[in-house]
C-alpha atoms as one frame of an Amber mdcrd trajectory, in Angstrom:
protein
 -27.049  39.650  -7.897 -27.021  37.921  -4.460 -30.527  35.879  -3.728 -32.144
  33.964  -0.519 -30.923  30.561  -0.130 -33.762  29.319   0.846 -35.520  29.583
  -2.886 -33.515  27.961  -4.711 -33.725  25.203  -2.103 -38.095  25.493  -1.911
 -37.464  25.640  -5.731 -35.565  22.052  -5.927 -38.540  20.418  -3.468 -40.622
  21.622  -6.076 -38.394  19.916  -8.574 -38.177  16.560  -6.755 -41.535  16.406
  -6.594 -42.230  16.943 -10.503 -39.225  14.713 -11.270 -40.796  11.595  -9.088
 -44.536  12.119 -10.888 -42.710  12.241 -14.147 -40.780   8.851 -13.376 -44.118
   7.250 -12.109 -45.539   8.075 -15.365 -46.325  11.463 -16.091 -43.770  11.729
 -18.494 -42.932  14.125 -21.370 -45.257  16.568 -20.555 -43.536  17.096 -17.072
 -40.166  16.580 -18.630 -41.445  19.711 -20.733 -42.817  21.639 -18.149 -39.763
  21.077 -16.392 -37.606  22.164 -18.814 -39.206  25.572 -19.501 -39.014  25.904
 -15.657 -35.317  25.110 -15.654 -35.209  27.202 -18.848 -36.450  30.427 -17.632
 -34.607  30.273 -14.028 -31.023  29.608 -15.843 -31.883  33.448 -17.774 -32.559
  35.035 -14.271 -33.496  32.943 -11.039 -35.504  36.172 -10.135 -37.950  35.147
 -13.046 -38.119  31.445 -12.097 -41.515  30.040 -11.350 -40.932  28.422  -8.388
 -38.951  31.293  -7.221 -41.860  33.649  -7.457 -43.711  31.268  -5.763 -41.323
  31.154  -2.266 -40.910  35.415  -2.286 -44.925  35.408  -2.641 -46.005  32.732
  -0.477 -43.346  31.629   1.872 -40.670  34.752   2.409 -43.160  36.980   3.842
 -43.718  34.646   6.295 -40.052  34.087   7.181 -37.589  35.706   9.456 -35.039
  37.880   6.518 -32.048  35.085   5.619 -29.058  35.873   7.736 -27.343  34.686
   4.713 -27.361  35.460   0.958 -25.817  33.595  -2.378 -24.566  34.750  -5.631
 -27.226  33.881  -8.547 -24.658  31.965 -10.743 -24.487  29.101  -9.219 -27.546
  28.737  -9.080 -27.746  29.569 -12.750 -25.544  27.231 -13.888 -27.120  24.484
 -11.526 -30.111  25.257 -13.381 -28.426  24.950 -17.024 -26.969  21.784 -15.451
 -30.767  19.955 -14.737 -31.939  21.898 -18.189 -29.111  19.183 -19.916 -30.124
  16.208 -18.150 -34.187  16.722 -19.009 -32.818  17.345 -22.570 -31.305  14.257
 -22.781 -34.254  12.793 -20.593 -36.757  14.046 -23.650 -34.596  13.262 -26.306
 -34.286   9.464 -24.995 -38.178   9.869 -24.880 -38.341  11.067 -27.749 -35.635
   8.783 -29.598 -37.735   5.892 -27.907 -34.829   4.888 -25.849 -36.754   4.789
 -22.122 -33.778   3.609 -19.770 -31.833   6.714 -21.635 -34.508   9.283 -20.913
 -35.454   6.871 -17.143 -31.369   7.613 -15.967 -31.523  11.131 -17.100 -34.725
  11.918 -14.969 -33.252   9.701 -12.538 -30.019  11.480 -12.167 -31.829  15.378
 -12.310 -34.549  13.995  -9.747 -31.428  12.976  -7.345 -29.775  16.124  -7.478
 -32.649  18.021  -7.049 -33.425  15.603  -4.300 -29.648  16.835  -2.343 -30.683
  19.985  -3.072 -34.145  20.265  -1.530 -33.083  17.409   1.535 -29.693  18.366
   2.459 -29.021  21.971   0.820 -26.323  20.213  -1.560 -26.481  21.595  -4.599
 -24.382  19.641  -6.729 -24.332  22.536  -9.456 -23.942  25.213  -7.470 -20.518
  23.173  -6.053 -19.894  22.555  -9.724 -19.770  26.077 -10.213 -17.816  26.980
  -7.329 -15.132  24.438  -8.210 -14.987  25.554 -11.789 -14.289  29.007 -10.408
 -11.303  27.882  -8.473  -9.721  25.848 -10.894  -9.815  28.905 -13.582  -8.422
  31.050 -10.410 -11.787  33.070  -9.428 -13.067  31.559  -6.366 -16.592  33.008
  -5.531 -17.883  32.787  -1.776 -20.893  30.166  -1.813 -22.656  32.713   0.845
 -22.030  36.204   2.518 -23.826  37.566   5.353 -26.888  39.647   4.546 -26.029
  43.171   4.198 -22.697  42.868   3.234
């Protein structure tokens, strides 16, 4: 399954944004939230929330991407931030704050790359993974290919 670029990047603004509100105190509830988001997108980026959002807001307003990605990356990026809020709501709930403060923390930055500089640190994860067990996967093709 190849997907737009562009939603898992709209997806990780989204992200950042939820990440910094739960560090300024909106805590487990976000975390939560969060987690089900992260949850769902892992089974099939398709399904994700925030993807629907970009294909029914934003990419009918968009030019077509010139370029397209494989989904796993992107799935395991999303497994990837689904581990760091679990440890971020088990330190909540284990009442050890700085535990579940450098999870967010961490999560929020990579989402952060992600949304700011189109560096997903997950997908690259991924990728590298690939080569190293000698099955490199192009991080984009061309649409159309």
């Amino acid at each position: 399954m190849l997907i737009d670029p562009r939603a898992p990047r709209f997806a990780a603004a989204i992200t950042t944004g939820v990440l910094a509100v739960a560090l300024l105190g909106g805590g487990t509830p976000l975390l939560i939230v969060q987690a089900v988001v992260f949850a769902i997108t892992a089974a099939n980026p398709r399904l994700g929330p925030y993807g629907l959002l970009y294909r029914l807001i934003l990419a009918p307003r968009l030019t077509p991407p010139t370029e397209l990605e494989p989904a796993a990356p992107v799935r395991f990026a999303q497994v990837v931030g689904l581990i760091f809020i679990g440890v971020a709501l088990v330190g909540q709930f284990a009442g050890v704050p700085v535990l579940a403060l450098a999870a967010t923390g961490a999560a929020l930055a990579a989402a952060f790359l992600n949304a700011a500089f189109d560096l997903c640190l997950g997908c690259l994860g991924y990728l590298a993974l690939r080569r190293l067990l000698g099955r490199p996967l192009a991080a984009r093709v061309p649409a159309g290919s």
